[in-house]
Structures are given as structure tokens and as C-alpha cells.
VEXDRENTI-676016 format. One record per residue (C-alpha): residue in three letters; x, y, z; residue number from 1; chain. Coordinates in pm, whole numbers, plus 50000, padded with zeros to 5 digits. Example, Ala and Ser with C-alpha at 12.3 -4.5 7.8 and 13.67 -1.06 7.14 Angstrom:
res / px / py / pz / n / chain
ALA / 51230 / 49550 / 50780 / 1 / A
SER / 51367 / 49894 / 50714 / 2 / A
This chain:
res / px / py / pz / n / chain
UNK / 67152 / 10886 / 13619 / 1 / A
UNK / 67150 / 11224 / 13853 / 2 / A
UNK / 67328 / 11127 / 14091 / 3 / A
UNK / 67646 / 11006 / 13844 / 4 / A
UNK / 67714 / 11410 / 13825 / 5 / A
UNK / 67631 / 11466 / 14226 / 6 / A
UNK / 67991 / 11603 / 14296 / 7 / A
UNK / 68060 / 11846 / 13991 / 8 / A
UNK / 67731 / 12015 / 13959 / 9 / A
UNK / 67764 / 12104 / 14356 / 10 / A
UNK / 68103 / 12235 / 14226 / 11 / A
UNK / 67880 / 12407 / 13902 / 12 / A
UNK / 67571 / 12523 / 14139 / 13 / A
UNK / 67805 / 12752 / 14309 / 14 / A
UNK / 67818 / 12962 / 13996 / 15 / A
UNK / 67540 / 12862 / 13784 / 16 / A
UNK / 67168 / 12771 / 13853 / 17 / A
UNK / 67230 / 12340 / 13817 / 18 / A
UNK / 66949 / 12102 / 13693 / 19 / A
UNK / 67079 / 11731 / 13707 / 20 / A
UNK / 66753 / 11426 / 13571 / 21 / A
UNK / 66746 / 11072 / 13503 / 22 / A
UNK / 66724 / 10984 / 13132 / 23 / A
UNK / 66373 / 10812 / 13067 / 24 / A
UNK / 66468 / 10426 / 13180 / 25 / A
UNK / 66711 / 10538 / 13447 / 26 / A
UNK / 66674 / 10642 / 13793 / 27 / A
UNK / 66367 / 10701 / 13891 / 28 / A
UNK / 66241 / 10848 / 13523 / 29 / A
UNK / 65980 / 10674 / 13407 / 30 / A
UNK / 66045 / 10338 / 13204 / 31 / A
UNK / 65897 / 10367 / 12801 / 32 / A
UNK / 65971 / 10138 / 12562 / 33 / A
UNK / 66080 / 10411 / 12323 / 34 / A
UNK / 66458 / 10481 / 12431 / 35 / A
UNK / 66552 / 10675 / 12082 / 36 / A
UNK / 66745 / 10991 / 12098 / 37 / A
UNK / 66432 / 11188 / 11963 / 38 / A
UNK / 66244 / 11076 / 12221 / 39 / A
UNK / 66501 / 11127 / 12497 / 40 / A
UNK / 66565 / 11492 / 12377 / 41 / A
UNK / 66195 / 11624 / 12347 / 42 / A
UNK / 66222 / 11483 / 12727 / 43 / A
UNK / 66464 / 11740 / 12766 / 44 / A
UNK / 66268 / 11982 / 12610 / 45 / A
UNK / 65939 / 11908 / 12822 / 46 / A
UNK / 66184 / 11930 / 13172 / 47 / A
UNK / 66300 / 12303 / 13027 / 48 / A
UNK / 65929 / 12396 / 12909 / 49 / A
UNK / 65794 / 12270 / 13292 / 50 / A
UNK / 66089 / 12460 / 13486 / 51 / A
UNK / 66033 / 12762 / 13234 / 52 / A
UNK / 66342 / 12809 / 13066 / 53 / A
UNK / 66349 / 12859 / 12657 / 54 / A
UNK / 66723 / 12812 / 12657 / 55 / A
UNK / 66994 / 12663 / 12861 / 56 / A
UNK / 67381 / 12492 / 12868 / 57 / A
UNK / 67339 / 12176 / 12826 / 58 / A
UNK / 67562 / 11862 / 12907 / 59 / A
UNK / 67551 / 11522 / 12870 / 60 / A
UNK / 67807 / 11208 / 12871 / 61 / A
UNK / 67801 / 10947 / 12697 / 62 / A
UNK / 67469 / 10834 / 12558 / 63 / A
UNK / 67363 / 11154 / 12742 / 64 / A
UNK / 67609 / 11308 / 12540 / 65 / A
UNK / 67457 / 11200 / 12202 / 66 / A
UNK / 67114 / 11283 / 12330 / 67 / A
UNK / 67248 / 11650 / 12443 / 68 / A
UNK / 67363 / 11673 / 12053 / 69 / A
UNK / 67069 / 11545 / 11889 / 70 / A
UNK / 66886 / 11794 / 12109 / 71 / A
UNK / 67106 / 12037 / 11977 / 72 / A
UNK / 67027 / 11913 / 11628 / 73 / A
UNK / 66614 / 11949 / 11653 / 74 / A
UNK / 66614 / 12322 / 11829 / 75 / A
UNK / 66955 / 12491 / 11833 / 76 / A
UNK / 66821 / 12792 / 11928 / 77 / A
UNK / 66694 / 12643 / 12279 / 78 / A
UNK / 67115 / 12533 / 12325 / 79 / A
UNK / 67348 / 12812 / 12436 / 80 / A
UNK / 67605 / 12614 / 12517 / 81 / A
UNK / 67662 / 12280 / 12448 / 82 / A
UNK / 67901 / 12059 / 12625 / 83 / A
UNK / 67953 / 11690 / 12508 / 84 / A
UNK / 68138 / 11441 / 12763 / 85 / A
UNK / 68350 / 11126 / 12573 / 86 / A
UNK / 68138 / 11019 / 12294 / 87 / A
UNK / 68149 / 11159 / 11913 / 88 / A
UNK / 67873 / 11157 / 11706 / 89 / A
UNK / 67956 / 10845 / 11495 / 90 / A
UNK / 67881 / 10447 / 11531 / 91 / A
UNK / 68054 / 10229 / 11812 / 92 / A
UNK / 68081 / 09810 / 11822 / 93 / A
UNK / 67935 / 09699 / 12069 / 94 / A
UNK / 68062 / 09696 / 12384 / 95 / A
UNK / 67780 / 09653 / 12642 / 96 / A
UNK / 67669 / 09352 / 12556 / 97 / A
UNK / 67814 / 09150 / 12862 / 98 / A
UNK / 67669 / 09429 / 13118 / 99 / A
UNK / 67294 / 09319 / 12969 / 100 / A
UNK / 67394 / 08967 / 12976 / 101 / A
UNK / 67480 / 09048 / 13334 / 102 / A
UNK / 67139 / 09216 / 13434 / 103 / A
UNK / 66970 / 08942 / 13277 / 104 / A
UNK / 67156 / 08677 / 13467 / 105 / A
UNK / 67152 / 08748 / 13828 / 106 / A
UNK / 66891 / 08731 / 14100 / 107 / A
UNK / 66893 / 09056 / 14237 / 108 / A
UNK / 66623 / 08981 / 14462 / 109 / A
UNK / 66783 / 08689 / 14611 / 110 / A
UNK / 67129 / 08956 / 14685 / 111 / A
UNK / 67155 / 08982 / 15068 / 112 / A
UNK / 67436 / 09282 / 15020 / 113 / A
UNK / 67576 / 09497 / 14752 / 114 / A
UNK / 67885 / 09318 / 14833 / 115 / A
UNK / 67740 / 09019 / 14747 / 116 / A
UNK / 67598 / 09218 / 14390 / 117 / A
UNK / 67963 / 09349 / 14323 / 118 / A
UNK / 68102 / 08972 / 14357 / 119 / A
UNK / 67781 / 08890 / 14097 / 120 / A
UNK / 67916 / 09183 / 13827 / 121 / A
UNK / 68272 / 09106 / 13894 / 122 / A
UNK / 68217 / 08804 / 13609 / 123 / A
UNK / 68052 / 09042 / 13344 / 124 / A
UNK / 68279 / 09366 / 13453 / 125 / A
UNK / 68686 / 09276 / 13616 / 126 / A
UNK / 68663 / 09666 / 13641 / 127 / A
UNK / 68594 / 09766 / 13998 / 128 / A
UNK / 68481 / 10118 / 13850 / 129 / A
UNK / 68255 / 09996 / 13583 / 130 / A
UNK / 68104 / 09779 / 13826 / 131 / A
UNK / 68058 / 10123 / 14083 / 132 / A
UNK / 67867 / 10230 / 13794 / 133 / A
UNK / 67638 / 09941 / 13762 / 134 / A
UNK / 67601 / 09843 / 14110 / 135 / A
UNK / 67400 / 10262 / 14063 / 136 / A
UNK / 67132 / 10055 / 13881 / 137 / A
UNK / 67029 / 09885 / 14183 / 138 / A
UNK / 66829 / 09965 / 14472 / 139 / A
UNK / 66732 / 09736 / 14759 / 140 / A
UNK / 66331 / 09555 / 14825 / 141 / A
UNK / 66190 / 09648 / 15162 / 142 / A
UNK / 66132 / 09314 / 15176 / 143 / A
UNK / 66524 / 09237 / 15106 / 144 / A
UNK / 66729 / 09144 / 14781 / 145 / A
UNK / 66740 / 09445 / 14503 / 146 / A
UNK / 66565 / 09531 / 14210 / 147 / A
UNK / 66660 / 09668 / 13923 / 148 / A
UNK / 66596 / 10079 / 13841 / 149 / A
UNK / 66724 / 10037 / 13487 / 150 / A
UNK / 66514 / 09927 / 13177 / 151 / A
UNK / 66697 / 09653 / 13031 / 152 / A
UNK / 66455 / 09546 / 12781 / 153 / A
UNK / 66404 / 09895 / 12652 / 154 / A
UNK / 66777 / 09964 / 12618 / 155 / A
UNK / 66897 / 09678 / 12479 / 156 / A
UNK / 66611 / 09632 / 12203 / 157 / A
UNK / 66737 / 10000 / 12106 / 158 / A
UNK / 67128 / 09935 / 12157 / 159 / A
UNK / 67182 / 09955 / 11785 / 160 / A
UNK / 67079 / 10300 / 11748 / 161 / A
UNK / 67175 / 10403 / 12057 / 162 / A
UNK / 67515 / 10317 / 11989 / 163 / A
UNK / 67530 / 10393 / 11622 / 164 / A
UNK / 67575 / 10726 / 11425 / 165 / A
UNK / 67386 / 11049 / 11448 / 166 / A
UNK / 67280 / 11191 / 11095 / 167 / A
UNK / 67268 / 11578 / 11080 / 168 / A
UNK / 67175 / 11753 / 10828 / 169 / A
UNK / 67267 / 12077 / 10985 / 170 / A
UNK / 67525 / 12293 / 11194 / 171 / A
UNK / 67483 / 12391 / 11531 / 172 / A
UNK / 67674 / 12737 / 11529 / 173 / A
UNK / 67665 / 12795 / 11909 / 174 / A
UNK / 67926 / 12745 / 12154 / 175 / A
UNK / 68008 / 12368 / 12187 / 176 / A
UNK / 68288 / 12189 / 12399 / 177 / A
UNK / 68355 / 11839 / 12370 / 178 / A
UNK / 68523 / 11647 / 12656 / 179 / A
UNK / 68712 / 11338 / 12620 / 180 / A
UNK / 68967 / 11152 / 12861 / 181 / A
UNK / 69314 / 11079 / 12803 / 182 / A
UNK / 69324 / 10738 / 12833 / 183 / A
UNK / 68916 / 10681 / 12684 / 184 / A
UNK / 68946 / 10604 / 12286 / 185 / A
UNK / 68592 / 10705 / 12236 / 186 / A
UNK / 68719 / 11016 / 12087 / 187 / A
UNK / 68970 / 10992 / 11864 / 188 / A
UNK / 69165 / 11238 / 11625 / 189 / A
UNK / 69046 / 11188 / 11324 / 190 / A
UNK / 68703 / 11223 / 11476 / 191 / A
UNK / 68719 / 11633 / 11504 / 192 / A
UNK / 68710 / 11713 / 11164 / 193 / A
UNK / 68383 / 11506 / 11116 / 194 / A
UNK / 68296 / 11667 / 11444 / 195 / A
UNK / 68352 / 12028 / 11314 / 196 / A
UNK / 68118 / 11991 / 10985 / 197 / A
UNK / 67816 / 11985 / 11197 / 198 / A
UNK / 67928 / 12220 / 11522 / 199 / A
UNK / 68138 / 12491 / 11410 / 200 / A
UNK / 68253 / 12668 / 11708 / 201 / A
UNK / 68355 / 12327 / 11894 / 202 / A
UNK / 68663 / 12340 / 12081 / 203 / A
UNK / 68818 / 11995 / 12258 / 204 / A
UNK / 69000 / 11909 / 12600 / 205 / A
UNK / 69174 / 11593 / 12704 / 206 / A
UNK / 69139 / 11559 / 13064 / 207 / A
UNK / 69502 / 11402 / 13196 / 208 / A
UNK / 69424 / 11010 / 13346 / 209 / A
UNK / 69092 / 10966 / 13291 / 210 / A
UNK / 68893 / 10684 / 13136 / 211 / A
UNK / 68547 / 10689 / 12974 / 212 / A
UNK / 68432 / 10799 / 13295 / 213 / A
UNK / 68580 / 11171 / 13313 / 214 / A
UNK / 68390 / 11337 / 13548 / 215 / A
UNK / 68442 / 11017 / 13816 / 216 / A
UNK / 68779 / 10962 / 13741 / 217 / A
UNK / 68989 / 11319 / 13729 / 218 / A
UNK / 68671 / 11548 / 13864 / 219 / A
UNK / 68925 / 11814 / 13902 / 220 / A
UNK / 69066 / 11814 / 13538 / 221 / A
UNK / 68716 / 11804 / 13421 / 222 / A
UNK / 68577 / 12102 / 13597 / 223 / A
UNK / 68898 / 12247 / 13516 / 224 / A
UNK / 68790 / 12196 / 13141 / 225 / A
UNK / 68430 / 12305 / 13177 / 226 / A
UNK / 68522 / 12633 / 13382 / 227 / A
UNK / 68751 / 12763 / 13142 / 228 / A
UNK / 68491 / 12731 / 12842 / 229 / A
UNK / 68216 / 12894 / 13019 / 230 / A
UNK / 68419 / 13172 / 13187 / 231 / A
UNK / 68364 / 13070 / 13566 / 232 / A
């Protein structure tokens, strides 16, 4: 979602022009039961057609980080930059599969407070900042109790792909940067070389203390990262 990258791209807007949008099933995107990477990049591609821009830096964490590289994959020439937050192009196990369990099982409408939510995710996620993240997905009824923003059946009938490998059959020669956090294990060493068949120029930077969530967890090591690859 948007608003997950609220606090660096104010920091980024001060030096570059700064589009932040909701994947497709997120936010307030519309909800389609297609959530493939194809179909998530040529989303991409429509948002820089309708603001008029043939090229632009792109960056995206996570599953937004695969999307951001499959993007990069279909039209390379439309990618100057390319930055890719903690996630490598390869397959994961799952790991999500409690968080669906979790929007499946509670009765968000019958929530009187988000305190009441976190105490409802604190079963599914002990994490206080996964559960920051998920609590996002929420967003209260005028009538009272929540509903959900996310679309759970869309994302987890595509979970396989979503979390499994990307298959290029090219290189993507421009600029690329890929992020990981010290203490995330999404990216591991032996992942770069894999990494470097199919984008060239890409470069790496650990940011000191953060999880899977970089850019929430050490925002000032991140930006620190992202401003010394694009010369800010």
C-alpha cells in the first residue's frame, strides 16, 4: 500500500518528482481476481502512460519488489533505474499462510477498536510490527466494526506464484540497486550471483538493524542507501 512508503518518499519528493499507488487488491486499487505479476506490472505501465511519463525509477518491496522486476523484465527501456527492496527473484516457502488464516478468521465488523483488532492478530502475528502492517489492511464501517481493504481471496488463490520464482529470459542492463536488511534472510549471499545473470549493473546494500521491513524499521539507513545510488 501507499501509504507503507508515506515517510521516505516525503524525504524522496524533496529531490525527485514522487509517485507512491496501491498494488491492484490493496488500498483503495481496485480488487481483480488476476493478482499475477504480468498483470500487476502492465498496471504500472497504464499509471506511467495516464501521468505521461515513457520512463521512470522505479521501486518496489517485497512482492512490489518482484513486480518492479518483472516490469523491468517486459519493457526495460521504460526502467531507468530500478531499485528492488528485500526480496530476490527466486521461490520462497511459504510464510503467510497464518496472516490469511487470520483475515479469514476474525469478525472485523464486529471490532469496536483497532485495539481490540491488534489483540485479534496478536494469535496469527506475536510481532507487534507485522501486526502494524496488517492492522494497514483495515479500515473502519460508518456504521462501526472494520472491513477489510485487502483481497484475500485473490491473493491467496495466487500465493504460489506470487511467492515463487521469476523466469527471465533476459538482462536488464540499466542501473539496478537491490536493498536488503541486515537482520531479513530474504536475501541471501549466494543469491547475487543468480541475481547478476539477469541485471548486470546491480549493486547491493545491507541496511544495519533492519528486518524485512527496511524502510519502517531503519528509514534513515535506507534513504541513506537509496541517496547514494541515485546521486541525491
Amino acid at each position: 500500500m501507499l501509504d507503507n512508503w508515506h515517510l521516505f518518499a516525503s524525504q524522496l519528493s524533496e529531490h525527485k518528482r514522487v509517485i507512491t499507488c496501491d498494488a491492484r487488491n490493496h488500498g483503495k486499487s481496485f480488487h481483480d481476481a488476476d493478482a499475477t505479476y504480468s498483470a500487476m506490472a502492465e498496471d504500472l505501465f497504464r499509471l506511467m502512460d495516464h501521468l505521461g511519463d515513457s520512463s521512470a525509477t522505479v521501486i518496489g518491496h517485497s512482492m512490489g519488489g518482484k513486480t518492479a522486476m518483472w516490469a523491468a523484465h517486459l519493457a526495460p527501456e521504460r526502467i531507468t533505474h530500478l531499485i528492488v527492496v528485500d526480496i530476490a527473484p527466486k521461490a520462497y516457502i511459504p510464510g503467510h499462510l497464518r496472516y490469511f488464516e487470520a483475515f479469514k478468521s476474525i469478525d472485523f465488523a464486529a471490532l469496536e477498536s483497532r485495539r481490540e483488532a491488534d489483540e485479534a492478530f496478536s494469535r496469527y502475528a506475536p510481532e507487534l510490527s507485522v501486526r502494524q502492517f496488517l492492522l494497514k489492511n483495515m479500515e473502519p464501517l460508518s456504521s462501526g466494526g472494520y472491513r477489510l481493504k485487502v483481497n484475500v481471496s485473490a491473493l491467496e488463490a495466487h500465493y504460489p506464484s506470487i511467492i515463487g520464482g521469476l523466469d527471465f529470459t533476459g538482462t536488464f542492463d540499466q542501473p539496478c540497486l537491490f536493498v536488503k536488511g541486515g537482520k531479513s534472510a530474504y536475501i541471501q549471499a549466494d543469491d547475487e550471483s543468480y541475481i547478476l545473470q539477469h541485471f548486470a549493473q546491480a549493486e547491493f546494500c545491507s541496511v544495519e538493524g533492519a528486518g524485512h521491513w527496511v524502510h519502517a524499521e531503519n528509514p534513515t539507513g535506507f534513504y541513506s542507501c537509496i541517496s547514494q545510488f541515485l546521486h541525491l
